[in-house]
C-alpha positions in Angstrom: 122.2 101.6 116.3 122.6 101.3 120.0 122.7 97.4 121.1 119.8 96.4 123.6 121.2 96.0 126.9 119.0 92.7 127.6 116.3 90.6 126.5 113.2 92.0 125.9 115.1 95.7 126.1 114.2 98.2 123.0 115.9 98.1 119.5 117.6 101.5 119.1 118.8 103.3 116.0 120.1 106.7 114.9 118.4 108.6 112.2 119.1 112.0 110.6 116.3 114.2 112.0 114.9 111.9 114.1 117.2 111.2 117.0 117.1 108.2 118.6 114.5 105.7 117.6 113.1 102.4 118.5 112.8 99.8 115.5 109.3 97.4 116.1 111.0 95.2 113.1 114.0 94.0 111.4 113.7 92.7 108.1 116.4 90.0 106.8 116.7 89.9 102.9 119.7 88.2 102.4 121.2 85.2 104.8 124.5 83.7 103.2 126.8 82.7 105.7 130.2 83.0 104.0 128.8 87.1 104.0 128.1 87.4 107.4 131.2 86.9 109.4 130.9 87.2 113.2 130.1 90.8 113.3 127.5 90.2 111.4 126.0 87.4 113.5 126.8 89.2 116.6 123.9 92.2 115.2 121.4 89.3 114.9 122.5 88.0 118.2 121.6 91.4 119.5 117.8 91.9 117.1 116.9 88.6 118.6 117.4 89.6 122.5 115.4 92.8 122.0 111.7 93.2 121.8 112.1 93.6 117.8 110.4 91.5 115.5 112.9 89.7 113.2 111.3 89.1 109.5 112.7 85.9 109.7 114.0 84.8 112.9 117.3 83.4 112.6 116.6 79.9 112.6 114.1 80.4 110.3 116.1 82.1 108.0 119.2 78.9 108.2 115.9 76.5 107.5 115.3 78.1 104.6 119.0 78.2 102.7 119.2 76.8 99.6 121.9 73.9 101.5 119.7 73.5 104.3 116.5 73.1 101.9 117.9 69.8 100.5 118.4 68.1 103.4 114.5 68.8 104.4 114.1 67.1 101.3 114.8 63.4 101.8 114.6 61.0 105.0 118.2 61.1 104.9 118.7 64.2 106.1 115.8 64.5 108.1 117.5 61.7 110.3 120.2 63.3 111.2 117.7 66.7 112.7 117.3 65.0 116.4 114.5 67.4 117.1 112.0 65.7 114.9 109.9 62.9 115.9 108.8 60.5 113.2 105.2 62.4 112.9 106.9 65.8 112.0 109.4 63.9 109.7 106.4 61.9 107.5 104.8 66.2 107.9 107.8 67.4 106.6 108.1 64.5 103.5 104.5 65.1 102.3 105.2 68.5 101.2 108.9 68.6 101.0 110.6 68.1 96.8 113.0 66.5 95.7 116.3 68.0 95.8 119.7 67.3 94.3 123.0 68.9 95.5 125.5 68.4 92.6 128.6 68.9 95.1 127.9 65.4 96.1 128.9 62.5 93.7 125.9 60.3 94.9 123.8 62.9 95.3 124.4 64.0 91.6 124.3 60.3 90.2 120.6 60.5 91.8 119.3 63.8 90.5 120.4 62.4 86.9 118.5 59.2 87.4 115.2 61.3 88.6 115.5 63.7 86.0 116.1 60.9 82.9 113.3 58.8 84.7 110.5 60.6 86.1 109.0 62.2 82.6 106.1 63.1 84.7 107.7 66.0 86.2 109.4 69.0 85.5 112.9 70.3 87.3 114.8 73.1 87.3 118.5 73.6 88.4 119.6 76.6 90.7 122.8 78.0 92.1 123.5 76.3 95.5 125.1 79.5 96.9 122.2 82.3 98.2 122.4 85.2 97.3 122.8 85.0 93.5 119.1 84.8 92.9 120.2 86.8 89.0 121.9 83.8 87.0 119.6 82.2 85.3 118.2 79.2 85.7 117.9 76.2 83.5 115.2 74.1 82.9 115.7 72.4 79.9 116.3 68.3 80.5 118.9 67.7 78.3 120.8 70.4 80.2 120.1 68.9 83.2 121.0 65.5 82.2 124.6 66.8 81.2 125.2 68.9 84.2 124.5 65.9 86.7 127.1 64.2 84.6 129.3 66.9 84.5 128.9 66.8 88.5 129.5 63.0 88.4 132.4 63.6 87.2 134.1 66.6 89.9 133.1 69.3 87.5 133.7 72.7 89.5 130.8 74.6 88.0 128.5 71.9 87.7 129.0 71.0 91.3 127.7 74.7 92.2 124.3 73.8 91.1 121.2 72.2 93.1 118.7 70.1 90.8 114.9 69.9 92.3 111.6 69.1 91.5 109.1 71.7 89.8 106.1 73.1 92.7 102.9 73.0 90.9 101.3 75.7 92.9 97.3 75.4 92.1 96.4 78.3 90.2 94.0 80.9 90.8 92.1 83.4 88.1 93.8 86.7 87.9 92.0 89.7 86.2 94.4 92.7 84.3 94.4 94.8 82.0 96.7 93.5 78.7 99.4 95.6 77.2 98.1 95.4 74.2 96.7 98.4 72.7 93.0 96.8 71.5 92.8 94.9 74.9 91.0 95.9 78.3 90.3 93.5 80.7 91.6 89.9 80.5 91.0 86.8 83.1 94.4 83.9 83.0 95.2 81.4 85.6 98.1 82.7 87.9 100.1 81.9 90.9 99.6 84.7 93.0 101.3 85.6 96.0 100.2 87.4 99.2 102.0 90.2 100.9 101.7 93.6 102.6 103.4 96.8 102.0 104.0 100.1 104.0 105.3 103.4 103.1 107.8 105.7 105.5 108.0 109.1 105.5 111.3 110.6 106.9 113.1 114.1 107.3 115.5 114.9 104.7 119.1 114.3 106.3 121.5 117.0 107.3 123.1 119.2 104.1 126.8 116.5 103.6 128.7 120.0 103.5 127.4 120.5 107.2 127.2 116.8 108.9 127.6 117.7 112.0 125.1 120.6 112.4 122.5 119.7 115.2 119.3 118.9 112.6 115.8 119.3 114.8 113.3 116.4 115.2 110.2 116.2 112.9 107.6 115.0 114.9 105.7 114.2 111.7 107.7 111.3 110.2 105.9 108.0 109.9 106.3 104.3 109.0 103.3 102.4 109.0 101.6 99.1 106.9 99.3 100.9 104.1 97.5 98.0 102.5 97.7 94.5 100.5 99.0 93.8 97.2 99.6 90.2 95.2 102.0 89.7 93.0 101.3 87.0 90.4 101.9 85.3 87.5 100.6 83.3 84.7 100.7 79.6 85.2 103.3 78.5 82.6 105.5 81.4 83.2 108.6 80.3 84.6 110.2 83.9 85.3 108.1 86.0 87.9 110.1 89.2 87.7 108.0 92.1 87.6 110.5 94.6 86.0 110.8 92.2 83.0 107.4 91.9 82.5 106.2 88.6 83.8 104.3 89.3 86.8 102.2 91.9 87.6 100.9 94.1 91.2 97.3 93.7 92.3 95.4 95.7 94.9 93.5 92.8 96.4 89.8 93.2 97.6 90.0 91.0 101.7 87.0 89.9 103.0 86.6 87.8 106.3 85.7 84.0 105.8 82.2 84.4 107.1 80.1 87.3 106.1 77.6 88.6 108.7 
């Protein structure tokens, strides 16, 4: 697409039957550094000076790596974030879980202390890179135990791992129908999930054996937000994948807080 030429200018990009086209907003799935390289940087640089929404902004997006996560986690790294006043520190603590980064020999020696310790809670261990949101987590304690000490001990893989505290989201009933062939309607607590989706309706492109045939505009193409949907997921399922079966789509019923 064509670069804005200022802030606040349009968003402009090329599409097959469609011409040039302004884009409202720019959605961000994936933000790994070590993937971006300056060129990619230099097309955020550009979404952010236009009048395009970004679906995260940029420095929303860095807050929220993996890496960046931990340090929210613990005074320590909030002291270094000179922005924050003590208030919006103690904000960020109240909410914020303990986190664990294995690449760090202290860090590590602390994550197995809180996990042998603190039988109250549950953790789970992740990859520290983002981005490789398909290897599986682990859970189990044991395993955790050994991979902190592992860590401890300049192990390569181990140290590619972040250890952190279990959410324990409040659940909500969640009414479905169950697979089962007897079963109709069934009511379990779930963690549900809010979101909207939209659909797009677009021109087929130009025939590949004639790319650069002049293809005419279709002025009925659209892209618009169609409606709500929640995702959830029963309360003591650890996996919320929908195409393996733990979670399911809902078409939720909004109403406004106050009814007139």
């Amino acid at each position: 697409g064509a670069p804005p030429r200022g802030r606040g200018e349009p968003l402009l990009l090329s599409l097959p039957g469609l011409g040039e086209t302004e884009v409202a907003v720019c959605y961000f799935r994936l933000c790994a550094w070590e993937r971006y390289g300056l060129e990619g940087w230099a097309v955020r640089e550009a979404v952010a000076e236009s009048r395009a929404v970004e679906v995260p902004s940029a420095a929303a997006h860095l807050a929220a790596l993996k890496r960046a996560q931990v340090e929210w986690s613990s005074k320590r790294g909030l002291d270094r974030l000179a922005a924050l006043d003590d208030d919006d520190k103690a904000a960020v603590l109240r909410v914020a879980l303990p986190q664990f980064a294995l690449d760090d020999p202290a860090s590590a020696l602390r994550a197995q202390s809180a996990v042998s310790i603190d039988q109250t809670r549950l953790f789970v261990a992740k990859p520290a890179r983002d981005g490789l949101g398909a290897r599986p987590h682990v859970f189990d304690r044991a395993t955790l135990i050994q991979m902190a000490t592992r860590a401890c001990a300049n192990d390569a893989d181990a140290r590619g791992w972040i250890v952190q505290a279990c959410a324990k989201p409040a659940p909500k009933p969640s009414i479905l129908l169950d697979a089962a062939p007897d079963s109709l309607v069934v009511s379990r607590p779930s963690v549900p999930e809010l979101g909207l989706f939209a659909v797009a309706l677009l021109p087929p492109a130009p025939p590949a054996s004639r790319p650069n045939r002049a293809h005419p505009r279709r002025t009925d193409a659209a892209a618009t937000v169609v409606g709500h949907l929640v995702r959830s997921k029963h309360v003591d399922t650890r996996d919320g994948g929908l195409a393996k079966g733990f979670a399911v789509l809902d078409s939720p019923l909004l109403l406004p807080t106050r009814l007139s």
